[in-house]
C-alpha positions in Angstrom: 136.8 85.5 95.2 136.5 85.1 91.4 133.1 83.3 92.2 131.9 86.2 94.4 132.7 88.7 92.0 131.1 87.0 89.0 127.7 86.2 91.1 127.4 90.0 92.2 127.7 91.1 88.7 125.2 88.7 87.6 122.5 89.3 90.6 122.9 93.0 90.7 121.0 93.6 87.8 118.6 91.5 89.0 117.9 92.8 92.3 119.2 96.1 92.0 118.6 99.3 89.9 121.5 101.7 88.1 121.5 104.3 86.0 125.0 105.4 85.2 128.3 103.8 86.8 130.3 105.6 89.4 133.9 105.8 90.3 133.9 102.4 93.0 136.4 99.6 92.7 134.3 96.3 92.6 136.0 94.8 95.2 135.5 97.6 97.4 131.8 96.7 96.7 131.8 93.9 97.3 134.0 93.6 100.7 132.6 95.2 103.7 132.8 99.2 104.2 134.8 100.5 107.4 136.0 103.8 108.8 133.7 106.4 109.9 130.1 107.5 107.8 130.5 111.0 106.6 129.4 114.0 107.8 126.8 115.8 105.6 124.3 118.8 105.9 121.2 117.5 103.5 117.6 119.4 102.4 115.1 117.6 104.0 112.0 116.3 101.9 109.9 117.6 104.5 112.0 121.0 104.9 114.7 121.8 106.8 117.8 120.2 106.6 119.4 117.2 108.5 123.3 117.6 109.6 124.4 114.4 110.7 125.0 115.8 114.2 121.7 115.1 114.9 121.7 111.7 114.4 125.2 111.0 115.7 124.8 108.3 119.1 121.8 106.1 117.4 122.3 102.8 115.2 121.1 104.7 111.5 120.1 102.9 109.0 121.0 104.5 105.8 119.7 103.7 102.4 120.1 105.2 99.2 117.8 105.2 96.9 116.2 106.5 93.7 112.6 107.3 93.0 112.3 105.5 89.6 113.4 102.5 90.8 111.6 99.8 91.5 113.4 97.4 94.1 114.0 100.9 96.1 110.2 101.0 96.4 109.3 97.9 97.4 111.6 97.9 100.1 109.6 101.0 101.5 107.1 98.8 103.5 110.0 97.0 105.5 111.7 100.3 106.3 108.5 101.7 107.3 108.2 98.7 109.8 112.1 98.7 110.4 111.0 102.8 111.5 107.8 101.9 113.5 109.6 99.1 115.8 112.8 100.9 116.4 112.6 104.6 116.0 112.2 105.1 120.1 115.0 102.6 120.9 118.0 104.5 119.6 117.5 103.3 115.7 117.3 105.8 113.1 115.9 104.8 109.5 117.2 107.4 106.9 116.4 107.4 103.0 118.6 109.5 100.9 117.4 109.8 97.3 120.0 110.7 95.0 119.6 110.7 91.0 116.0 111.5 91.7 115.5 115.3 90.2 114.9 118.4 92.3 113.5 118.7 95.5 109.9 119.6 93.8 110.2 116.3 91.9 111.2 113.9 94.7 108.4 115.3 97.8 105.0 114.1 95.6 106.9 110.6 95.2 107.4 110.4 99.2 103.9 110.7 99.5 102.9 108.4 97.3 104.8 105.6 98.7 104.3 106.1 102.1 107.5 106.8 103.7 107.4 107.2 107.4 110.9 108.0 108.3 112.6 110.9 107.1 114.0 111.7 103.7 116.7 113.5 102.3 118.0 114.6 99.2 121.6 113.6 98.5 124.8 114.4 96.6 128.2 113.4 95.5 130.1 114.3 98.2 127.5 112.2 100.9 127.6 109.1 97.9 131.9 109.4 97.7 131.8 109.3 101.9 129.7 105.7 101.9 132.0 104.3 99.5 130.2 105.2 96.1 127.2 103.3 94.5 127.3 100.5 92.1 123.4 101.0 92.2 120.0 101.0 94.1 118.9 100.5 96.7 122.4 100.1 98.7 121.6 100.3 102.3 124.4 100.9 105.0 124.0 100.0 108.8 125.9 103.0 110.7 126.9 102.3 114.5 126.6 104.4 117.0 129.8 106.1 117.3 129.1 107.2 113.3 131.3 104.1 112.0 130.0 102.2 108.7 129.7 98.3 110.0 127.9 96.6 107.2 126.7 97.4 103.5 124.1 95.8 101.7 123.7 95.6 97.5 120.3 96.0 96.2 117.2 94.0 97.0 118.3 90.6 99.2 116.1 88.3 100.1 114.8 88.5 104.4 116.8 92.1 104.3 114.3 93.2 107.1 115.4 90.2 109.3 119.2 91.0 108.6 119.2 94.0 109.4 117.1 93.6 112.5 119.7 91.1 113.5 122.4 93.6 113.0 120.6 96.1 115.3 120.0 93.7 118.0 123.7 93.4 118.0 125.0 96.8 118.2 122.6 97.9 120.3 122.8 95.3 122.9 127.0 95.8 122.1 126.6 99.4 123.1 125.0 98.3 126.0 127.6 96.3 127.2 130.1 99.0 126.8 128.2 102.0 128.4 
């Protein structure tokens, strides 16, 4: 454990970005999120807002994110492909920007990268139900039934194929069960 620990403080800053710590145990970083994802009611980049309701009975793929930082950007191609392949199989792909600015700040920044899936501006209360952030990008996969099942810390390496992996496996779990 004391081996774990000291390799994700040493990687994070190298595959990850941060800009001011929040209230998270390490260990609870570190060890796998459970329990249910919370509920939220978030301004949409692209207006509107987004209640989790409506995304409630799809694998989601949540990743937080912030526009000035780097790794969180050059993710953006594989979530737009993560998007394109799975969006009409029962996957959602959600960004949710947080430490970004206002709402005028953050839309010209979605353009500019590209993003094809929708975005959303976070808060506190949305980062405090996922657990807290130890920094960026920190993607969640969300099951079906709204439950956290996996969490994953900055930039890895084959992150795509992972979480691919992961929603070949809870999809063709919920299949089983329906």
């Amino acid at each position: 454990m004391k081996k774990t620990v000291l390799v994700l403080m040493l990687a994070l800053p190298l595959f990850g970005c941060s800009s001011k710590p929040t209230k998270i145990k390490l260990e609870d970083a570190i060890n796998q999120p459970k329990g249910p994802a919370p509920e939220f009611d978030l301004d949409k980049v692209a207006g509107g807002k987004l209640n989790a309701d409506e995304i409630k009975g799809k694998v989601t793929i949540v990743d937080f994110w912030a526009t000035w930082c780097q790794p969180c950007i050059s993710e953006i191609p594989n979530f737009n492909k993560i998007h394109e392949r799975w969006a009409d199989k029962g996957v959602q792909m959600l960004a949710i920007t947080v430490e970004s600015g206002s709402l005028d700040e953050i839309k010209p920044k979605v353009a500019e990268f590209g993003m094809k899936y929708p975005v959303v501006v976070g808060n506190d209360k949305v980062v405090e139900g996922f657990g807290g952030l130890i920094g960026f990008p920190t993607t969640f996969i969300v099951t079906k039934d709204w439950k956290i099942y996996k969490k994953y810390l900055g930039m890895t390496p084959n992150k795509k194929a992972l979480i691919e992996k992961d929603i070949e496996k809870l999809l063709a779990e919920n299949d089983t069960t329906d």
